[in-house]
C-alpha positions in Angstrom: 5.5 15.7 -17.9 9.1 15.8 -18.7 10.6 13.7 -16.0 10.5 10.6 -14.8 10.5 9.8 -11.0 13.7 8.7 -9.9 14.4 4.7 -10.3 13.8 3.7 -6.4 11.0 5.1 -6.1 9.8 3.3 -9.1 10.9 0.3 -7.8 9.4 0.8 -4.1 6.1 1.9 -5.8 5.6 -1.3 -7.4 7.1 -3.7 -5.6 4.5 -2.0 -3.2 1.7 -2.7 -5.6 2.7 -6.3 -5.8 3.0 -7.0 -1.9 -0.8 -4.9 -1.3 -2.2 -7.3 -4.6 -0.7 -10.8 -2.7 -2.2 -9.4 0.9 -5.7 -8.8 -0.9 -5.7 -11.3 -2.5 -4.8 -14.0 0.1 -6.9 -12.1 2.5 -9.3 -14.2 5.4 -8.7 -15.4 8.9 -5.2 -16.6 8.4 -5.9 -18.7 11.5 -8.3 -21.4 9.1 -5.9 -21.5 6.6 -2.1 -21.9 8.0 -0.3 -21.1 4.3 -2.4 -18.7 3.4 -2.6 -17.2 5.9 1.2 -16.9 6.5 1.4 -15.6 2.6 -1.3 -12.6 4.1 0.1 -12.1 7.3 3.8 -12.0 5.8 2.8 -9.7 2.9 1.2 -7.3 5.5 4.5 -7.0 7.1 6.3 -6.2 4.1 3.8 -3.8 3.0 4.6 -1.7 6.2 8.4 -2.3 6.2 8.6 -1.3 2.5 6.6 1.9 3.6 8.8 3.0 5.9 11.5 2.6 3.2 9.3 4.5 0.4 8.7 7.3 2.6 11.7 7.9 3.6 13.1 7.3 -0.5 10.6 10.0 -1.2 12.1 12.4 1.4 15.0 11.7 0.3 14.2 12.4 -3.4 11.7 15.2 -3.1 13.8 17.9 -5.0 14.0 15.1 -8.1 10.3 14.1 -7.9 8.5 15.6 -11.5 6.4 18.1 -11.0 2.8 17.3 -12.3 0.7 20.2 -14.4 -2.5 20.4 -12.3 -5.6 21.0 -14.4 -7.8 22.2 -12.1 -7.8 23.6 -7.6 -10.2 20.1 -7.8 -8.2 17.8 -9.4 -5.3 19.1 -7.2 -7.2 18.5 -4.2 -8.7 15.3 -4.9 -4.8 14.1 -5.9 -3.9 15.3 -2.5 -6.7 13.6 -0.5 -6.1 10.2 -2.8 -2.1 10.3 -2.2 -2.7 11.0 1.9 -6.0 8.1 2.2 -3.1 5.5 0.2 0.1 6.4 2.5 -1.7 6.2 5.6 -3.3 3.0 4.5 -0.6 1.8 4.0 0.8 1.7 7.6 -2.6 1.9 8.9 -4.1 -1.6 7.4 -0.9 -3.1 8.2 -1.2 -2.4 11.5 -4.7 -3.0 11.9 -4.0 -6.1 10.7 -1.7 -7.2 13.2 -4.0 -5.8 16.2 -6.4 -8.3 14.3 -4.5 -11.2 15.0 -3.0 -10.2 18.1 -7.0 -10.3 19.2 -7.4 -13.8 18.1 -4.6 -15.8 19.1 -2.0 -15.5 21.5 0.6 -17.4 19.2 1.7 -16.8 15.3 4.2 -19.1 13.8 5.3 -16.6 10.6 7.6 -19.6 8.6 9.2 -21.2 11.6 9.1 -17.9 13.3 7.2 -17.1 16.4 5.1 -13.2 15.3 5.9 -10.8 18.8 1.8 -10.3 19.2 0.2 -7.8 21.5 -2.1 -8.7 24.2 -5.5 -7.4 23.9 -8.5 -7.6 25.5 -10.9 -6.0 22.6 -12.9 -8.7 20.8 -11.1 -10.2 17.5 -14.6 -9.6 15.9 -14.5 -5.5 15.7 -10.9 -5.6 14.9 -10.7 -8.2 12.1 -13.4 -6.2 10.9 -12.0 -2.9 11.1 -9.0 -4.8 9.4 -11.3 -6.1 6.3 -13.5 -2.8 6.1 -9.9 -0.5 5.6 -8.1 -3.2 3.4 -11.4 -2.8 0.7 -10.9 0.8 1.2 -7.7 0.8 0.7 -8.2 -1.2 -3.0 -11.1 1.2 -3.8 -8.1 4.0 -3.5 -5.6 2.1 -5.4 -8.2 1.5 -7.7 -8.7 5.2 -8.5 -5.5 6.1 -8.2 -5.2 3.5 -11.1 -7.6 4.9 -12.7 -6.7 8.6 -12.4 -3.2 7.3 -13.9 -5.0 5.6 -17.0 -6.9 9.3 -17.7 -3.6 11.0 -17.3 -2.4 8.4 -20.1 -5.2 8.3 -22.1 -7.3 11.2 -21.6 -4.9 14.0 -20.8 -2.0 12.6 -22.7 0.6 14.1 -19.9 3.0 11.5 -19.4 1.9 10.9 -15.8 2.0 7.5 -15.9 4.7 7.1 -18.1 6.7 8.8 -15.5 6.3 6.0 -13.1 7.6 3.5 -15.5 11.8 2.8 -15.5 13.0 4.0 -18.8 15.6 2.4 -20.9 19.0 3.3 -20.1 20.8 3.0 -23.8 
């Protein structure tokens, strides 16, 4: 690969990587634990604001995006599938998330700030676990996507990944 992918869309990628690792990874009822649960519930938000922004960064950027040399129709269709199952996650999860809550409370103090919720009558139990089940899927995808990067690195020696990292401006 001989291009990298324009700076903010680096930046949007990871920063996105960082707010999906702090919503894992404070993940549970965020009504047992009230700062924890503020960290997930706040993270989740971000995650779908800074989607919105990435996609529309990428739309924006789509005749500087570097063009990756496909090995094979199956790697090209499993790259596809993995890049369509991550950006729908990411507003679907989100989302899910909220509906989650919404389900289980009727109130949501986000840092001093009262969360608009939606009123629902479904059970918190088959949403929160809708929520949990599509969050681990989600991390199984990033996980393979992560994986598929390190093979492009190590494996394929393309400069995939490398064109994902900012390079130095001297």
């Amino acid at each position: 690969m001989e291009n990298n992918y324009p700076k903010p869309i680096i930046i949007l990628h990871w920063l996105t990587l960082c707010l999906v690792l702090i919503a894992y990874f404070s993940s549970g009822n965020p009504l047992h634990d009230k700062i924890w649960g503020q960290v997930h519930v706040m993270s989740g938000l971000l995650v779908f604001a800074i989607s919105i922004a990435r996609v529309t960064t990428v739309y924006c950027y789509r005749k500087q995006l570097p063009h990756n040399k496909i090995i094979s129709r199956y790697q090209e269709k499993l790259f596809k599938l993995v890049r369509l199952v991550l950006y729908l996650s990411l507003f679907v999860v989100p989302v899910m998330g909220w509906l989650a809550l919404s389900s289980m409370t009727t109130q949501f103090d986000l840092y001093s700030m009262q969360l608009p919720l939606a009123r629902l009558t479904t059970s918190n139990h088959l949403v929160g676990e809708a929520h949990q089940f599509l969050g681990n899927m989600f991390i199984f995808f990033v996980g393979l996507h992560a994986a598929a990067a390190l093979a492009h690195h190590f494996i394929f020696k393309d400069g995939v990944l490398k064109s994902m990292l900012a390079k130095n401006d001297k």
